[in-house]
C-alpha positions in Angstrom: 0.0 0.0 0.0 2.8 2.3 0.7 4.1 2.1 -2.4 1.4 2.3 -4.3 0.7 5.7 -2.7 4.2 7.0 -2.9 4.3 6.1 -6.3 0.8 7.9 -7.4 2.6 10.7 -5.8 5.2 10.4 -8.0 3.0 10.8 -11.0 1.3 14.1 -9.4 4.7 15.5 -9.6 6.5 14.3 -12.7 3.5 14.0 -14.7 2.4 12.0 -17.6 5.4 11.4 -18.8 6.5 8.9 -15.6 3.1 7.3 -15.9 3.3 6.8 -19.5 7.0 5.5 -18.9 5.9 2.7 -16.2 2.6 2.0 -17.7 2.1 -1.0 -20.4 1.5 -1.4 -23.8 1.2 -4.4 -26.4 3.8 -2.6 -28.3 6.3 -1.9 -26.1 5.8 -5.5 -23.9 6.2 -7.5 -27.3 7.8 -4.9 -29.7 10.0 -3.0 -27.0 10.3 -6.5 -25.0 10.3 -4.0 -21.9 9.4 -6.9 -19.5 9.2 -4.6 -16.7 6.7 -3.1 -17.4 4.5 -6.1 -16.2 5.4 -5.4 -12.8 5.7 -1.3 -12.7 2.3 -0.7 -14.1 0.8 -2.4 -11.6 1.9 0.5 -8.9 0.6 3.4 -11.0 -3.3 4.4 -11.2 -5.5 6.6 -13.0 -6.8 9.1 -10.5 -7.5 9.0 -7.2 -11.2 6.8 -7.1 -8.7 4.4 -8.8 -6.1 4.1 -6.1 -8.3 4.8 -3.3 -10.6 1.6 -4.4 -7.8 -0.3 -4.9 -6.1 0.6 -1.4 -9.5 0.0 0.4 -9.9 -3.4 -1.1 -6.3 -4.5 -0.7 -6.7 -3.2 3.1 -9.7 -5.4 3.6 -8.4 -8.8 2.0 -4.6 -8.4 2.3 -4.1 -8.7 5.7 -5.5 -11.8 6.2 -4.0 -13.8 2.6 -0.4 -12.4 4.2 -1.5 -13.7 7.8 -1.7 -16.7 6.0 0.6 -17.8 3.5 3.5 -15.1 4.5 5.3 -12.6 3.1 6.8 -14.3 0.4 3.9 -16.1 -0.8 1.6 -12.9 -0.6 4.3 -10.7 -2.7 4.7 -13.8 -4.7 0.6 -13.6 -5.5 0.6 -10.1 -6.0 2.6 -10.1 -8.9 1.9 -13.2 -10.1 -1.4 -11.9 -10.4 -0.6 -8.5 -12.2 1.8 -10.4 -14.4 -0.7 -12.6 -15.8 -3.3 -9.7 -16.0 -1.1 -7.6 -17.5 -0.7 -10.4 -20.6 -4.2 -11.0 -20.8 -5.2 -7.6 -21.2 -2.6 -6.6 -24.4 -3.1 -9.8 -25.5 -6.8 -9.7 -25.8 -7.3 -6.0 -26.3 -3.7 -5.1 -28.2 -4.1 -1.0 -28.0 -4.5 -1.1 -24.5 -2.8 1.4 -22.1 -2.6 -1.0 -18.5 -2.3 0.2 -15.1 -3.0 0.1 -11.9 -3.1 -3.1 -9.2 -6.4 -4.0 -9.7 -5.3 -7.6 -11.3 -3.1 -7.8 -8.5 -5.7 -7.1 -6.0 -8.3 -9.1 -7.4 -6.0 -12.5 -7.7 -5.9 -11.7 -3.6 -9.2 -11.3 -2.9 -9.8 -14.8 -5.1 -8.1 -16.2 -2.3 -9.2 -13.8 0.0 -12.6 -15.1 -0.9 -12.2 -18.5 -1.7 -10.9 -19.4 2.2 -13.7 -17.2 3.6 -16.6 -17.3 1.8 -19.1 -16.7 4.5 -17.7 -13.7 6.3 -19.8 -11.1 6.6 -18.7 -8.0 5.6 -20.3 -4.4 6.0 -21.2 -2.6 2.7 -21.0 1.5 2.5 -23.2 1.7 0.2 -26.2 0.7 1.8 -25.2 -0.2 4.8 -25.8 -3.7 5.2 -24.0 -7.2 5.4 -23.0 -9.1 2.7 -21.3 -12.4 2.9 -17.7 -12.3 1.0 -18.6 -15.1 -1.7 -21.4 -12.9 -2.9 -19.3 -9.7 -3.0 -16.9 -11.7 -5.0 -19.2 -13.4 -7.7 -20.2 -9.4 -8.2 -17.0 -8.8 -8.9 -16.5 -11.5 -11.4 -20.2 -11.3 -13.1 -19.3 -7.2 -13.8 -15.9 -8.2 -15.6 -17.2 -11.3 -17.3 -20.1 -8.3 -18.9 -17.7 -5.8 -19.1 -15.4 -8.0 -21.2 -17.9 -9.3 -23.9 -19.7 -6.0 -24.3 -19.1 -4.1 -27.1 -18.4 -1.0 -26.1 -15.2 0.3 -24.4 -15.5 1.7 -20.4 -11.9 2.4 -20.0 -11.8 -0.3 -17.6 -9.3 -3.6 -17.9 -11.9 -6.6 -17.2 -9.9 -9.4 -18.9 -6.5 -7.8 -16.2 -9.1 -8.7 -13.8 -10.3 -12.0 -14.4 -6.5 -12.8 -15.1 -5.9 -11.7 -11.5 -8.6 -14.0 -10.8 -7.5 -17.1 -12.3 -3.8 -16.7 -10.4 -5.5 -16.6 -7.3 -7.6 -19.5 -8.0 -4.5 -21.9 -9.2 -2.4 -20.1 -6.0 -5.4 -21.3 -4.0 -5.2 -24.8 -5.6 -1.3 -25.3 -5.4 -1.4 -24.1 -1.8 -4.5 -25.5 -0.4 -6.6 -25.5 2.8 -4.7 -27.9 4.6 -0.9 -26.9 3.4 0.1 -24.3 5.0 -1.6 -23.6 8.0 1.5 -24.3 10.3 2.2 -21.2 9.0 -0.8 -19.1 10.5 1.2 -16.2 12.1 4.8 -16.5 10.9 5.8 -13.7 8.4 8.9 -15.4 7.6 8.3 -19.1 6.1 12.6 -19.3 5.7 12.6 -21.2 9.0 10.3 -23.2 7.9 12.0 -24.4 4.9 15.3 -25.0 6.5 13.7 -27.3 9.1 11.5 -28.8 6.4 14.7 -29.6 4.8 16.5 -31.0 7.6 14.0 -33.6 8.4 13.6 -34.7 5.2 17.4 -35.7 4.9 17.3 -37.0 7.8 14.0 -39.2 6.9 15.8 -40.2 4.4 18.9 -41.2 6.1 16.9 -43.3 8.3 14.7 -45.3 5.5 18.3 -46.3 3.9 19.7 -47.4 6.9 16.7 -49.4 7.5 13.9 -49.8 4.6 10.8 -51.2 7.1 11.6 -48.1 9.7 9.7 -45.7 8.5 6.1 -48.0 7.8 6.9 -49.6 11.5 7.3 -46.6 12.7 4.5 -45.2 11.1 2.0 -47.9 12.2 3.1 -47.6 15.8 2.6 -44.0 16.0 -0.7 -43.5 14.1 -3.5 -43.5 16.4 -6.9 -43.5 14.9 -8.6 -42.3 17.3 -6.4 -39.2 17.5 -6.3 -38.8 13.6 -10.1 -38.2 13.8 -9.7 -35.8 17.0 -7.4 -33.4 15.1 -9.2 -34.0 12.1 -12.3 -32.4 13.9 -10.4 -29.4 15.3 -9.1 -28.9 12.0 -12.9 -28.6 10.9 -13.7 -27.1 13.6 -11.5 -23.7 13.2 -11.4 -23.6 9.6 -15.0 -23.2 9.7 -14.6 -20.5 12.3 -11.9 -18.4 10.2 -14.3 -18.9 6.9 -16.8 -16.9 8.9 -14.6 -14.7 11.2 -11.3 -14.7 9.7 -8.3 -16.0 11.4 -7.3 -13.1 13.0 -10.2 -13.7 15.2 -8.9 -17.1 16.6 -7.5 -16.8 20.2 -3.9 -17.7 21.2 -5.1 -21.2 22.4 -7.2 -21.5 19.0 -4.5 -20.3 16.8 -1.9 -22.8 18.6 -4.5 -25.8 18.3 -4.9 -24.9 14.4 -0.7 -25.4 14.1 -1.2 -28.5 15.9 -3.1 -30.1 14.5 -1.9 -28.9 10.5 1.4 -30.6 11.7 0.1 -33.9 12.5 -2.8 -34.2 9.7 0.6 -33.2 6.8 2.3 -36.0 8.5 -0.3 -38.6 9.3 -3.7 -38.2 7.3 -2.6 -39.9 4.1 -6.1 -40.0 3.1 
């Protein structure tokens, strides 16, 4: 967000020419081959109902999709998403001028969506609740009529489908059960390191000794456990679709770890 705004600063005081320079084109992406430009047009906007929409809805999903998956992953969506959006707008519509983060944004509130789909969230205009899945089909229904009208209203629907599909194939590739371990940890290079370690040493242990690991296995799977944390697991998920996880308690949010360790290494199923 801070960039975003420090860069639509930056066009306020050096002008069209900055935007113009950042923003992207079918003919300078596959004429110029400025590949850059898939990632610096998603900082610069239009006018300020452009960034401030943007902002708002990247403040209201964002959080929680970084709570989730990390740094890394977030910042790996968010231009992921813009990438692909980027392409799919020139591609589809060559004489297209692109920018702004609204691909970006929407690939994270795909996700955003897709793991919460019946929180509740306060409209401004009217003032009433709306669950997020219904806020979010909108959003795709407007882009899907936007992009097979006829006419042109200035706005990129096929960047935002693209952002879209990213967040749905993120979603897919890093699914309800994966990461969840994760649930509170900006930095996930911890994690890989002792990922790492245990498998080497896993699999210094099945060479030295082929039937350890299914012995071991079988002694330490407990059925009656598997089906305990498989219920908590339930259990809280459903609770963060409808309240978000920053709403589970330290004793909740320490249960959800638990039991995500023991289902990745135990639930084969």
């Amino acid at each position: 967000m801070i960039l975003n705004v420090a860069v639509f600063f930056g066009q306020q005081v050096l002008g069209d020419g900055f935007t113009r320079f950042l923003g992207l084109t079918s003919a300078s992406l596959f004429g110029e081959f400025h590949i850059w430009e898939l990632v610096t047009y998603q900082f610069i906007h239009g006018g300020f109902s452009h960034i401030f929409w943007n902002m708002i809805l990247l403040y209201i999903a964002g959080p929680d999709v970084e709570e989730m998956w990390g740094s890394k992953r977030f910042a790996q969506l968010y231009i992921a998403s813009g990438a692909f959006a980027g392409i799919l707008q020139v591609l589809i519509v060559p004489n297209s001028f692109v920018l702004g983060a609204s691909g970006s944004i929407m690939g994270i509130f795909a996700v955003f969506a897709l793991f919460n789909p019946n929180r509740e969230m306060m409209l401004i205009f009217p003032p009433i609740p709306i669950k997020v899945k219904y806020i979010f089909l909108f959003y795709v229904i407007t882009d899907l009529m936007g992009a097979t009208s006829t006419g042109s209203s200035g706005i990129a629907h096929f960047a935002h489908l693209g952002g879209v599909v990213v967040g749905y194939v993120f979603f897919r590739m890093f699914g309800r059960y994966r990461n969840y371990s994760n649930y509170g940890q900006q930095n996930d290079f911890g994690n890989t390191v002792n990922s790492m370690f245990n498998n080497i040493k896993s699999k210094v242990q099945s060479t030295a000794n082929p039937n350890m690991n299914y012995q071991s296995y079988q002694e330490r799977v407990d059925s009656n456990k598997l089906n305990y944390y498989r219920k908590t697991m339930d259990e809280l998920l459903d609770k963060i679709n409808n309240v978000g996880y920053l709403q589970l308690t330290d004793d909740e949010r320490k249960r959800l770890e638990e039991a995500s360790n023991y289902l990745k290494k135990f639930d084969k199923h």
